[in-house]
PDB file of N, CA, C, O and CB in Angstrom:
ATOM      1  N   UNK A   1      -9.766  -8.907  -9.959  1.00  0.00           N
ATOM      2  CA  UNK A   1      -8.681  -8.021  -9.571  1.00  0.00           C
ATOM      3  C   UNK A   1      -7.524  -8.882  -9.082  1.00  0.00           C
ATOM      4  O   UNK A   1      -7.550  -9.617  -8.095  1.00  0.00           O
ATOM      5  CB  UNK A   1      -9.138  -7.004  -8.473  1.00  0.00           C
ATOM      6  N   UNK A   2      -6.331  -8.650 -10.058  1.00  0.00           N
ATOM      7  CA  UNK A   2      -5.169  -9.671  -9.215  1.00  0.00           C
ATOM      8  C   UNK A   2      -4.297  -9.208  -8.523  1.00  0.00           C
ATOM      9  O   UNK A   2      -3.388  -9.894  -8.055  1.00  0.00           O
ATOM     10  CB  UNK A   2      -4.343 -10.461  -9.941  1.00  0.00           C
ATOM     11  N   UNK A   3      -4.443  -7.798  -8.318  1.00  0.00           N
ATOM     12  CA  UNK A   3      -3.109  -6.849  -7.320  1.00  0.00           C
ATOM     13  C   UNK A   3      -1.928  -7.323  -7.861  1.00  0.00           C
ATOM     14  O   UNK A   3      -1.324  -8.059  -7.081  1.00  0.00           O
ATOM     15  CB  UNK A   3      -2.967  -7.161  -5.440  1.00  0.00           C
ATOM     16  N   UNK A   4      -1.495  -7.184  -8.725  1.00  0.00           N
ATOM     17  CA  UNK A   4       0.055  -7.347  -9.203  1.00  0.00           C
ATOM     18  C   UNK A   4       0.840  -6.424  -9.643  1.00  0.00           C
ATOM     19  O   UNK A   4       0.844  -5.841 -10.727  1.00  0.00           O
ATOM     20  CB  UNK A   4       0.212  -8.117 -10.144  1.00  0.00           C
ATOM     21  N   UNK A   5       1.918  -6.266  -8.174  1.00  0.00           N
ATOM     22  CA  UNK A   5       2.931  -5.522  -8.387  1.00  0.00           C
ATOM     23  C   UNK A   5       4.267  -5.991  -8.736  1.00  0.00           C
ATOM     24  O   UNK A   5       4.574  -7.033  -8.156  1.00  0.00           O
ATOM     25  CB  UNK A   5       2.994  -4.885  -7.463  1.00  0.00           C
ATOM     26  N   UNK A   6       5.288  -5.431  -9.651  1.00  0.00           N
ATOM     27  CA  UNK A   6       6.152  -5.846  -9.975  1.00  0.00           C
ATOM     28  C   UNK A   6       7.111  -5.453  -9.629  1.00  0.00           C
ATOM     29  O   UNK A   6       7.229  -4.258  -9.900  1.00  0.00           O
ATOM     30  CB  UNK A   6       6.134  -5.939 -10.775  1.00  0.00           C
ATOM     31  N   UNK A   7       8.945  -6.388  -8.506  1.00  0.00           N
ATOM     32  CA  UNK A   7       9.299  -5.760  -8.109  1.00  0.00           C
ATOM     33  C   UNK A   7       9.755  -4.135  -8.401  1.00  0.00           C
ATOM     34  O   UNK A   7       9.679  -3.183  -7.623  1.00  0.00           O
ATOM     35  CB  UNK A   7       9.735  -6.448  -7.894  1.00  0.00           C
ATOM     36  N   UNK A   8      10.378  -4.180 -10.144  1.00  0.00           N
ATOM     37  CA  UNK A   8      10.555  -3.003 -10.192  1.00  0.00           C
ATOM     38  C   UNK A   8       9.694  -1.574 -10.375  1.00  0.00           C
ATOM     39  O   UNK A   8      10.104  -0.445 -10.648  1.00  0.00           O
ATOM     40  CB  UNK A   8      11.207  -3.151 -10.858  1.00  0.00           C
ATOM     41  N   UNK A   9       8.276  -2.091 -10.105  1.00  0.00           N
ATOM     42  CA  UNK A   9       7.139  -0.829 -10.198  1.00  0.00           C
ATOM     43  C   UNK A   9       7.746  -0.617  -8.719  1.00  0.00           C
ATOM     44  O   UNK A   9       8.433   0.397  -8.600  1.00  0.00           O
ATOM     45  CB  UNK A   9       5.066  -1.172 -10.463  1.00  0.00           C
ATOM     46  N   UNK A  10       7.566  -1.564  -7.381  1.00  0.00           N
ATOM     47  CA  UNK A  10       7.195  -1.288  -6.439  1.00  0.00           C
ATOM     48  C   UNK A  10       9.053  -0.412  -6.088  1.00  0.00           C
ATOM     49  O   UNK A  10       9.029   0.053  -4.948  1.00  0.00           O
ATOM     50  CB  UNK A  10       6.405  -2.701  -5.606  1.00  0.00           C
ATOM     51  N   UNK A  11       9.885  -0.258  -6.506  1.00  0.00           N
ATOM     52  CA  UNK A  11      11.038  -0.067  -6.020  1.00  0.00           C
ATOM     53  C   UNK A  11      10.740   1.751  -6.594  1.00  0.00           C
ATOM     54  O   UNK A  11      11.677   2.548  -6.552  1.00  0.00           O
ATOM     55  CB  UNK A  11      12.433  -1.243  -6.688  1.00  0.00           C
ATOM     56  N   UNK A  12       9.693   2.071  -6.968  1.00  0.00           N
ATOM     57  CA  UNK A  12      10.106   3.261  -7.752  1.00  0.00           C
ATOM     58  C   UNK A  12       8.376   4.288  -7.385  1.00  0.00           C
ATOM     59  O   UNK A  12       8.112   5.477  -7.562  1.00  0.00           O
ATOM     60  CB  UNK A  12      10.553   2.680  -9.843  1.00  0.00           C
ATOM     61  N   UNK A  13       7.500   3.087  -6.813  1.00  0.00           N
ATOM     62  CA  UNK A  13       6.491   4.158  -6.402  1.00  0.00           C
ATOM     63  C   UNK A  13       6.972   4.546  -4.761  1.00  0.00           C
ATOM     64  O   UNK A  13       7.853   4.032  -4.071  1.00  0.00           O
ATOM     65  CB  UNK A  13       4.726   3.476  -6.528  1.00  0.00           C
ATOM     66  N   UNK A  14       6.100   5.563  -4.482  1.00  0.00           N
ATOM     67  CA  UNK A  14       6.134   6.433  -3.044  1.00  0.00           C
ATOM     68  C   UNK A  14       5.060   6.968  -2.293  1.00  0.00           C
ATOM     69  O   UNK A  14       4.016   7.150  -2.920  1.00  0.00           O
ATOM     70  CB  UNK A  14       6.801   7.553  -3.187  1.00  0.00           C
ATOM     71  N   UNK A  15       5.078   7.229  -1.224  1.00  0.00           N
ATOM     72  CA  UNK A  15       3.767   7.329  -0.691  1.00  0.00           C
ATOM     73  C   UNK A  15       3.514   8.743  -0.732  1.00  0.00           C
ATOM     74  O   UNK A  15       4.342   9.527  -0.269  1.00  0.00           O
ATOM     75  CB  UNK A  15       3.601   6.731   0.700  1.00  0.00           C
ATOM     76  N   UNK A  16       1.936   9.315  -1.489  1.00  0.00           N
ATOM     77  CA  UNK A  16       1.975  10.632  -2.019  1.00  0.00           C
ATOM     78  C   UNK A  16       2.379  11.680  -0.519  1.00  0.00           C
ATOM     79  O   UNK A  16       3.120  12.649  -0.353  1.00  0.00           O
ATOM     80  CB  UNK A  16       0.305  10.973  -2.845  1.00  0.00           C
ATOM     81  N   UNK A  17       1.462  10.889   0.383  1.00  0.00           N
ATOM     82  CA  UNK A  17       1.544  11.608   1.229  1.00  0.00           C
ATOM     83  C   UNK A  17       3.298  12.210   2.127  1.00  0.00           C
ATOM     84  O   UNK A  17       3.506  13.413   2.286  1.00  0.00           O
ATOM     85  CB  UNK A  17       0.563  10.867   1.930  1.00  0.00           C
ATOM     86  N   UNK A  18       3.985  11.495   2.434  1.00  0.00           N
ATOM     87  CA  UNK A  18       5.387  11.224   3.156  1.00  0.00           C
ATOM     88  C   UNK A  18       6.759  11.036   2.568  1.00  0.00           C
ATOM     89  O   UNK A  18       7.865  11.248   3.064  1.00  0.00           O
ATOM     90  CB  UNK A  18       5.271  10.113   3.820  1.00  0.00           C
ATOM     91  N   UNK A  19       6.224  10.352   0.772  1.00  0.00           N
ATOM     92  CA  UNK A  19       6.723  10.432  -0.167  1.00  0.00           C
ATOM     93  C   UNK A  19       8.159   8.924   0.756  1.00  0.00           C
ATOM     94  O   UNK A  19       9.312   8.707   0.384  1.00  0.00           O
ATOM     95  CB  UNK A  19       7.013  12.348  -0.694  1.00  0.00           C
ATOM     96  N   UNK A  20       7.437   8.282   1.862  1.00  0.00           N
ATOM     97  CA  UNK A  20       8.343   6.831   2.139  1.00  0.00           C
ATOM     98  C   UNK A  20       7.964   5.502   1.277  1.00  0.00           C
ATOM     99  O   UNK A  20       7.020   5.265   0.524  1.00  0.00           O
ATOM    100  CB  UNK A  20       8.120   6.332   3.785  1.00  0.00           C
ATOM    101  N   UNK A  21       8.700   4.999   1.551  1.00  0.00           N
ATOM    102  CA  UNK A  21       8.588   3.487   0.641  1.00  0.00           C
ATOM    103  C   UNK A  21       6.793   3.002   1.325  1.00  0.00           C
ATOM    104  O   UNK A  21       6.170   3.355   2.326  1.00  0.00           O
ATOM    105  CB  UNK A  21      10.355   1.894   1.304  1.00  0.00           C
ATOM    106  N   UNK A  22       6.437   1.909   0.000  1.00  0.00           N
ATOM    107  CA  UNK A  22       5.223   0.923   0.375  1.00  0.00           C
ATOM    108  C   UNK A  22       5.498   0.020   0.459  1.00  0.00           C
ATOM    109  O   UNK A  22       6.155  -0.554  -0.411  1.00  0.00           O
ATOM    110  CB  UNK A  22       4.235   0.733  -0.254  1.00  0.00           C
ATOM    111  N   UNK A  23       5.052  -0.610   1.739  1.00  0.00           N
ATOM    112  CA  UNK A  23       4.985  -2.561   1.161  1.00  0.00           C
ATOM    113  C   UNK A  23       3.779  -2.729   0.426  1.00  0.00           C
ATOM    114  O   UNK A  23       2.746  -2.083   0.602  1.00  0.00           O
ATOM    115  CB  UNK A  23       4.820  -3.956   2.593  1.00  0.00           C
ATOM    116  N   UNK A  24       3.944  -3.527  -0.310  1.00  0.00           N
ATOM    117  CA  UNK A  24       3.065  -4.604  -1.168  1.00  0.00           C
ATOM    118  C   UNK A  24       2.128  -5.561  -0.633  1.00  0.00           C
ATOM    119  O   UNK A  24       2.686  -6.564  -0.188  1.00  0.00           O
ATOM    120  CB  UNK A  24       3.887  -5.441  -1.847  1.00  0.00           C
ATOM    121  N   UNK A  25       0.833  -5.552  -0.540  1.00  0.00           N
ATOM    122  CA  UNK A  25       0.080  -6.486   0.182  1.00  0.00           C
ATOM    123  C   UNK A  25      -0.726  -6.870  -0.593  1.00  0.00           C
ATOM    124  O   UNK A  25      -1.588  -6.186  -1.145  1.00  0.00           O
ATOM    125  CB  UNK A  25      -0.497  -6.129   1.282  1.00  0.00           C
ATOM    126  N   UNK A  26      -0.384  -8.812  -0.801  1.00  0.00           N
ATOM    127  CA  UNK A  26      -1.166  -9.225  -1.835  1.00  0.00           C
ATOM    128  C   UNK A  26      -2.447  -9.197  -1.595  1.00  0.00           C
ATOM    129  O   UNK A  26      -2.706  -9.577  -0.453  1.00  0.00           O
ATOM    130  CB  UNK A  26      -0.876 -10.356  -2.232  1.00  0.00           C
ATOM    131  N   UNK A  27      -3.695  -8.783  -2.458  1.00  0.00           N
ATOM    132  CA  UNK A  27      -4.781  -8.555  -2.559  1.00  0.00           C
ATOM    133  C   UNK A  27      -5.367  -7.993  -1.445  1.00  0.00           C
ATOM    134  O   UNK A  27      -6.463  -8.452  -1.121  1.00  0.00           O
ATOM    135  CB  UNK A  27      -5.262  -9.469  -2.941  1.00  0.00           C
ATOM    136  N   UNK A  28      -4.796  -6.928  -0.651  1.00  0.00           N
ATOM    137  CA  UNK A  28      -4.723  -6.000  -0.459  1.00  0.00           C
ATOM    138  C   UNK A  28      -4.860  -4.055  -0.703  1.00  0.00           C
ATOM    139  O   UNK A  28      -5.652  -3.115  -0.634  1.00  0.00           O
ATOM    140  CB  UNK A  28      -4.259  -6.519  -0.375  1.00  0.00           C
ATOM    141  N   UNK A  29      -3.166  -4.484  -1.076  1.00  0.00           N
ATOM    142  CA  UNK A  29      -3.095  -2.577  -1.721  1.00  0.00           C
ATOM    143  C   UNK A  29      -1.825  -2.055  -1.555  1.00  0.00           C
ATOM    144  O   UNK A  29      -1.055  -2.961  -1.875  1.00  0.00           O
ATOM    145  CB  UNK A  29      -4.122  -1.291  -0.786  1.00  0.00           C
ATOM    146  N   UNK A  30      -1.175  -1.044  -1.215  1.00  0.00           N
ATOM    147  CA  UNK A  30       0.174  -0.905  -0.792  1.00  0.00           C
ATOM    148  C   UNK A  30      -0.009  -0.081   0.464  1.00  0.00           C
ATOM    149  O   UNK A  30      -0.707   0.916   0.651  1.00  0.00           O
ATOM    150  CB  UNK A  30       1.140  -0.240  -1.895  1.00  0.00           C
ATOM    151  N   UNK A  31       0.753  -0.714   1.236  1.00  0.00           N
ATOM    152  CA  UNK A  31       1.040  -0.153   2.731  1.00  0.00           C
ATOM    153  C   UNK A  31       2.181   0.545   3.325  1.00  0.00           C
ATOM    154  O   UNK A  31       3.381   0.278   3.397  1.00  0.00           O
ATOM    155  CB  UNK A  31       1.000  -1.107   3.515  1.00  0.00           C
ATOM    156  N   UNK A  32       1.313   1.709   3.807  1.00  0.00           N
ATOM    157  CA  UNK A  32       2.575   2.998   4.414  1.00  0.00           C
ATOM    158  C   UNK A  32       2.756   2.408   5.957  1.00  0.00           C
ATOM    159  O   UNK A  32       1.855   2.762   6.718  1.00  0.00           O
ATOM    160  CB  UNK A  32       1.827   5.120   4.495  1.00  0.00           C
ATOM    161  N   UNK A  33       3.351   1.918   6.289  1.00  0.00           N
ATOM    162  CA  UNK A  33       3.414   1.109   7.932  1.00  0.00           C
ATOM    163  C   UNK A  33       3.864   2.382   8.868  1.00  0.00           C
ATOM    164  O   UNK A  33       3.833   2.186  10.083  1.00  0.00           O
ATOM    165  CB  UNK A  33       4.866  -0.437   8.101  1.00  0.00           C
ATOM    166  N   UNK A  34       4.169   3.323   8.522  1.00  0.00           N
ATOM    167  CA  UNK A  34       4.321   4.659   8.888  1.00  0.00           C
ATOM    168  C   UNK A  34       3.029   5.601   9.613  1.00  0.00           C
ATOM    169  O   UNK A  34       2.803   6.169  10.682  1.00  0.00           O
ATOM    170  CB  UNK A  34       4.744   5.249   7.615  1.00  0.00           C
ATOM    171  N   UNK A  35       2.419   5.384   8.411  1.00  0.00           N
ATOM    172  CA  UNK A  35       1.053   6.158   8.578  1.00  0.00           C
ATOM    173  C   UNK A  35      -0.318   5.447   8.575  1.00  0.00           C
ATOM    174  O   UNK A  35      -1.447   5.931   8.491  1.00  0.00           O
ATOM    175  CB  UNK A  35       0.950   7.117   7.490  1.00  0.00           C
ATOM    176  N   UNK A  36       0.106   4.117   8.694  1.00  0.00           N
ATOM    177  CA  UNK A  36      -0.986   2.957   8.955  1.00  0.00           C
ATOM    178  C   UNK A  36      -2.045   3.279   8.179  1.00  0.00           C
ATOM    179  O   UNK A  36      -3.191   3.224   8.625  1.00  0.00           O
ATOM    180  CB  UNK A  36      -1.509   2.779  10.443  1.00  0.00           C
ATOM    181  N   UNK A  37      -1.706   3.735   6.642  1.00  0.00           N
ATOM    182  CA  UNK A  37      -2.539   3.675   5.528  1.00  0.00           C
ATOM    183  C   UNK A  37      -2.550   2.723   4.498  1.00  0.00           C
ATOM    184  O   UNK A  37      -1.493   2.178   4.182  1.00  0.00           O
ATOM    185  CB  UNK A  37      -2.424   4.649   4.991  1.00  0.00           C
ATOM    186  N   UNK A  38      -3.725   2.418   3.868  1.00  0.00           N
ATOM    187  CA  UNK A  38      -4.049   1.584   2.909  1.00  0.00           C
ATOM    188  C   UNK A  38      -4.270   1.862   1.388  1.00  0.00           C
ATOM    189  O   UNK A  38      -5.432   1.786   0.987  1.00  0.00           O
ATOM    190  CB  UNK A  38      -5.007   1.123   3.348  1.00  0.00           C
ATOM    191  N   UNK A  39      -3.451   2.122   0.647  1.00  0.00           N
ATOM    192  CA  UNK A  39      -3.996   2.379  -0.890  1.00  0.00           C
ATOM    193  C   UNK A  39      -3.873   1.211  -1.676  1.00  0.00           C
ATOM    194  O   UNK A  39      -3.067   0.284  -1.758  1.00  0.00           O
ATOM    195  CB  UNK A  39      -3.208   3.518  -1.690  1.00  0.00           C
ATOM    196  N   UNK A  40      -5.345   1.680  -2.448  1.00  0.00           N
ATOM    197  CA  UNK A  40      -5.893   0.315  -3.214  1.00  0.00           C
ATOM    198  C   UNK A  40      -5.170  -0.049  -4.482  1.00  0.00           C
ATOM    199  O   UNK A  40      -4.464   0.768  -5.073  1.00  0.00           O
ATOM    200  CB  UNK A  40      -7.442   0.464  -3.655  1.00  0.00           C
ATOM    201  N   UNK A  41      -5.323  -1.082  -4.824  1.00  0.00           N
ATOM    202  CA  UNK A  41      -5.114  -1.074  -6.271  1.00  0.00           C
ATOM    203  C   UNK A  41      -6.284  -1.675  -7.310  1.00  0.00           C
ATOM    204  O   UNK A  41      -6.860  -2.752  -7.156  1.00  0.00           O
ATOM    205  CB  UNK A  41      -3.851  -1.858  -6.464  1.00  0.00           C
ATOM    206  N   UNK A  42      -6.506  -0.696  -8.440  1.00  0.00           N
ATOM    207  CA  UNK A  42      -7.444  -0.710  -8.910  1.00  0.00           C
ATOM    208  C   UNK A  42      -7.330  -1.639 -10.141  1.00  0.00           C
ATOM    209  O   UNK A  42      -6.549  -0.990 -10.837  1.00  0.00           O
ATOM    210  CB  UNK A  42      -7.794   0.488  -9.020  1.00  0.00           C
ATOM    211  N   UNK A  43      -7.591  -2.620 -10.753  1.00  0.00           N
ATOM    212  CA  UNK A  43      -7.470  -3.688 -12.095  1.00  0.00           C
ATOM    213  C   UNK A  43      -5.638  -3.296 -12.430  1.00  0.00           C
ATOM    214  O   UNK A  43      -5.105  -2.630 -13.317  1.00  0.00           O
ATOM    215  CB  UNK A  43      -8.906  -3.097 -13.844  1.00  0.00           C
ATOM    216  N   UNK A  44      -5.241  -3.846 -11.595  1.00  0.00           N
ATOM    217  CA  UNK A  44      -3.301  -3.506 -11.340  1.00  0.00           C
ATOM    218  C   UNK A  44      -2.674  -2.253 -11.587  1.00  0.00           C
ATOM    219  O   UNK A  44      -1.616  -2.025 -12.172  1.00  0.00           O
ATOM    220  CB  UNK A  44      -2.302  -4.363 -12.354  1.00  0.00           C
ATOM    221  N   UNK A  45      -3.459  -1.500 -11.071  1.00  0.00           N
ATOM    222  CA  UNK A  45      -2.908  -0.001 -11.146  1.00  0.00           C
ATOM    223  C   UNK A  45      -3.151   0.836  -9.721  1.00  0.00           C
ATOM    224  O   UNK A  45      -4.320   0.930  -9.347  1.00  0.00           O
ATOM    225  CB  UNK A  45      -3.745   0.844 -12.440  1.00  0.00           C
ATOM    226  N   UNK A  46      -2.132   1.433  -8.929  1.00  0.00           N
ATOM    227  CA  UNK A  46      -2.135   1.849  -7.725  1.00  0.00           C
ATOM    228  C   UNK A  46      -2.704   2.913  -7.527  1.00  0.00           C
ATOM    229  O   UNK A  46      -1.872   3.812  -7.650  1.00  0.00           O
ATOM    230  CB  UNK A  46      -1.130   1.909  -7.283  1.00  0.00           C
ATOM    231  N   UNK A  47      -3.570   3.257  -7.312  1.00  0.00           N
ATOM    232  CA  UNK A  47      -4.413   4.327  -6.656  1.00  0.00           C
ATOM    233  C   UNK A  47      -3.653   5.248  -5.767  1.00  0.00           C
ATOM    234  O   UNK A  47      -4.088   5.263  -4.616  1.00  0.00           O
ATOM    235  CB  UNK A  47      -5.504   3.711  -5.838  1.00  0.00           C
ATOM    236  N   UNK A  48      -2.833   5.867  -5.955  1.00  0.00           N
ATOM    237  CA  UNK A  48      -2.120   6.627  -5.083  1.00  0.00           C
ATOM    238  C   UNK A  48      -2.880   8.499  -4.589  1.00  0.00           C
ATOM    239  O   UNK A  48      -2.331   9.599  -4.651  1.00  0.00           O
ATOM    240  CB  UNK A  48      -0.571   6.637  -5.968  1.00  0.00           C
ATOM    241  N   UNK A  49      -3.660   8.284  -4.340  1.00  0.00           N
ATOM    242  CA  UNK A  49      -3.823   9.591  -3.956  1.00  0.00           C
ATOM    243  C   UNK A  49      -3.916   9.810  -2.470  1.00  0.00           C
ATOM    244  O   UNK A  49      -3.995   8.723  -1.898  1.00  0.00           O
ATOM    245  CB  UNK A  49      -4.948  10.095  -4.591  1.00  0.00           C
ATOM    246  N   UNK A  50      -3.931  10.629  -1.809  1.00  0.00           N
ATOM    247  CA  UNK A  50      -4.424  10.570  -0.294  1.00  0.00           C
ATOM    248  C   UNK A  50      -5.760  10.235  -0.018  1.00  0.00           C
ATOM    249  O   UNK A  50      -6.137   9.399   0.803  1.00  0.00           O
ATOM    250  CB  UNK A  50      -4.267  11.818   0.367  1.00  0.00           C
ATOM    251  N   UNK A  51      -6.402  10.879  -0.692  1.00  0.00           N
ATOM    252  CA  UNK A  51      -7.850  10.859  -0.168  1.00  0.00           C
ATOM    253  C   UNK A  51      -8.482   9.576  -0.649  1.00  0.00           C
ATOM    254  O   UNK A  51      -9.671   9.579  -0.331  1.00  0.00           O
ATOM    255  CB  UNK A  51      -8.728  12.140  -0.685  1.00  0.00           C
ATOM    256  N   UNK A  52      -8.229   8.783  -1.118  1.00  0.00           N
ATOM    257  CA  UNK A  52      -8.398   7.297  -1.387  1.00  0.00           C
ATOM    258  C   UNK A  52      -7.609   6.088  -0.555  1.00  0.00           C
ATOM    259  O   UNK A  52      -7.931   4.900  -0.550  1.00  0.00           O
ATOM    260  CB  UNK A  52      -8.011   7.148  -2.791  1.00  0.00           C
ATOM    261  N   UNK A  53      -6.625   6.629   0.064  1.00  0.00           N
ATOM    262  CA  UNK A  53      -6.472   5.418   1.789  1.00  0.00           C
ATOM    263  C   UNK A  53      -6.895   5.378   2.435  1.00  0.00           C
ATOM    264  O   UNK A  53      -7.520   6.395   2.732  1.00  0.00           O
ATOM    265  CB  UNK A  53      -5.741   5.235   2.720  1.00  0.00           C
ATOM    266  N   UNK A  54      -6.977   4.478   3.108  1.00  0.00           N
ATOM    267  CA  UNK A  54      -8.099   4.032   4.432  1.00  0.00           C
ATOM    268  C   UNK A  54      -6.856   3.643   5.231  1.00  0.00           C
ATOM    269  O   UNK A  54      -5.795   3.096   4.928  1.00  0.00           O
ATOM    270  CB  UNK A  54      -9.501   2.508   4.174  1.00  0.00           C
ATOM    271  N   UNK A  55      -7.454   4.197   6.536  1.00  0.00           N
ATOM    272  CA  UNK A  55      -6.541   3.750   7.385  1.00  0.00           C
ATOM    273  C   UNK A  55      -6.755   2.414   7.829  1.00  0.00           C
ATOM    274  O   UNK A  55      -7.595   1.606   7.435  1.00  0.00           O
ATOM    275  CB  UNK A  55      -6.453   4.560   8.394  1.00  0.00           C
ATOM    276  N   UNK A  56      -5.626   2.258   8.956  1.00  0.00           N
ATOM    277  CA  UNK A  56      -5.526   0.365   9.300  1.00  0.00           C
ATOM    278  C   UNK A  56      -5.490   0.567  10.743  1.00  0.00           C
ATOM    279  O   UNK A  56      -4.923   1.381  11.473  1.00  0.00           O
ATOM    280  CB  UNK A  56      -3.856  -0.742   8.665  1.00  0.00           C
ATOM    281  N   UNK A  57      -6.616  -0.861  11.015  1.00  0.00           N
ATOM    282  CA  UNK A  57      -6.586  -0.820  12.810  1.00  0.00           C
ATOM    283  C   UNK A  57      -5.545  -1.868  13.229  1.00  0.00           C
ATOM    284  O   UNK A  57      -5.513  -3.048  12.880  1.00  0.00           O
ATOM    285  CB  UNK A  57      -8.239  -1.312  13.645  1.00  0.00           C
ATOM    286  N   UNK A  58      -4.646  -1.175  14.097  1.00  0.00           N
ATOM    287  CA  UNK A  58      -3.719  -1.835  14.918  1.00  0.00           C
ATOM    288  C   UNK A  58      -3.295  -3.557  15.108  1.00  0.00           C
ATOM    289  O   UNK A  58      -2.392  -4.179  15.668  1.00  0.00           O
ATOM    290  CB  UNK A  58      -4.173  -1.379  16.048  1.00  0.00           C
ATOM    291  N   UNK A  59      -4.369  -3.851  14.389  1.00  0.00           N
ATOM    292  CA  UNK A  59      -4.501  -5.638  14.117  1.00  0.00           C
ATOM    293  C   UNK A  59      -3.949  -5.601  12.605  1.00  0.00           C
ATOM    294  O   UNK A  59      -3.116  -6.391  12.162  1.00  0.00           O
ATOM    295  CB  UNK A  59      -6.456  -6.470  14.208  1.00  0.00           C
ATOM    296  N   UNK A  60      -4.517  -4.612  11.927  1.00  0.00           N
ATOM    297  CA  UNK A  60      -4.136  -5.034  10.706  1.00  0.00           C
ATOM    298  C   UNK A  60      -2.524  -4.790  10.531  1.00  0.00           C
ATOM    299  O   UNK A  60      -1.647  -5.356   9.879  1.00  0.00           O
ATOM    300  CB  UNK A  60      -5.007  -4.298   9.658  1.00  0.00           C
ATOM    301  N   UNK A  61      -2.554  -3.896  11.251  1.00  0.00           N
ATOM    302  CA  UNK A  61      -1.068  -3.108  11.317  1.00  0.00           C
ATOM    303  C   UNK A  61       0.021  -4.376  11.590  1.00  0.00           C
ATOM    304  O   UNK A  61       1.086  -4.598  11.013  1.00  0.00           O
ATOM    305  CB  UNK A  61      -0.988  -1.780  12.805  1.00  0.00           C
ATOM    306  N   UNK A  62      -0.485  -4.952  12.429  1.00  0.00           N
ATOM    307  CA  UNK A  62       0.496  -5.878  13.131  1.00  0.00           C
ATOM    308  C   UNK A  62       0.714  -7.199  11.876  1.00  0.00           C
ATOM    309  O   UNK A  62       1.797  -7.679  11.541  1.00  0.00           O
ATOM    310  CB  UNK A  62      -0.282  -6.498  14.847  1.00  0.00           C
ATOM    311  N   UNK A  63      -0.480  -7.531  11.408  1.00  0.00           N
ATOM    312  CA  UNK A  63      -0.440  -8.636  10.437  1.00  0.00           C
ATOM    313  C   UNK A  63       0.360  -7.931   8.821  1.00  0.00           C
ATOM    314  O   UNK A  63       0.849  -8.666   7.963  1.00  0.00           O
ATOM    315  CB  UNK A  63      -2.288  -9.229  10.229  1.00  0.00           C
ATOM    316  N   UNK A  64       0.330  -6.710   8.743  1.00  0.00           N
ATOM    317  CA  UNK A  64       0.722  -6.377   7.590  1.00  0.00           C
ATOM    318  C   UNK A  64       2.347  -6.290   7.489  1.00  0.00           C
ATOM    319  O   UNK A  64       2.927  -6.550   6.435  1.00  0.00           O
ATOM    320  CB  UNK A  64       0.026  -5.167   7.286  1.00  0.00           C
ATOM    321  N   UNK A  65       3.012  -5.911   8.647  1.00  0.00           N
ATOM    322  CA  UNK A  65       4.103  -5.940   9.067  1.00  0.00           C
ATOM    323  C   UNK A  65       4.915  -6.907   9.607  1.00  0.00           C
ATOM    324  O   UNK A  65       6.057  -6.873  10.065  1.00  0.00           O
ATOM    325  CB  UNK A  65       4.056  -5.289   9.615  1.00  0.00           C
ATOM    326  N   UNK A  66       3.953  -7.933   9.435  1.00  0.00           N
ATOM    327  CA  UNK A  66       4.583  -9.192   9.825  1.00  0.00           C
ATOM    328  C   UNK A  66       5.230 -10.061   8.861  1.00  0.00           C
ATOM    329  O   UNK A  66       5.765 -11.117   9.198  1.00  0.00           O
ATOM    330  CB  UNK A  66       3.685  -9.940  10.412  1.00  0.00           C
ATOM    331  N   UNK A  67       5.185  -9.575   7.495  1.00  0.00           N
ATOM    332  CA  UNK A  67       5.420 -10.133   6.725  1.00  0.00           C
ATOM    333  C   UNK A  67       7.189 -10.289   6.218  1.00  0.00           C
ATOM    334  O   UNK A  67       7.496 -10.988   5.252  1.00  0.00           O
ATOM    335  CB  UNK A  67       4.501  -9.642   6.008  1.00  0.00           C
TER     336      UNK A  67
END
């Protein structure tokens, strides 16, 4: 799995839920820093549904946003 997003995929997906921007987290997933959710990406394709994020504990939060 190589998680590869491209800037212009990532300028044009949204978060299903809030419908706000994602950051990109390499080998990772894409991150709602909003809603301290995690969606995966599956063989380079984003898994966007709700019920497939996992949320993020407050550590991760901090390291994901640090970027």
């Amino acid at each position: 799995m190589s998680n590869r997003i491209t800037t212009e995929l990532l300028q044009v997906l949204a978060c299903p839920e809030d419908k706000g921007e994602l950051l990109y987290i390499p080998d990772k997933g894409l991150y709602n820093p909003r809603l301290q959710k995690l969606y995966p990406i599956v063989n380079d394709i984003p898994v966007l549904l709700i019920d497939e994020a996992r949320a993020v504990s407050d550590e991760e939060h901090a390291a994901f946003t640090a970027y």
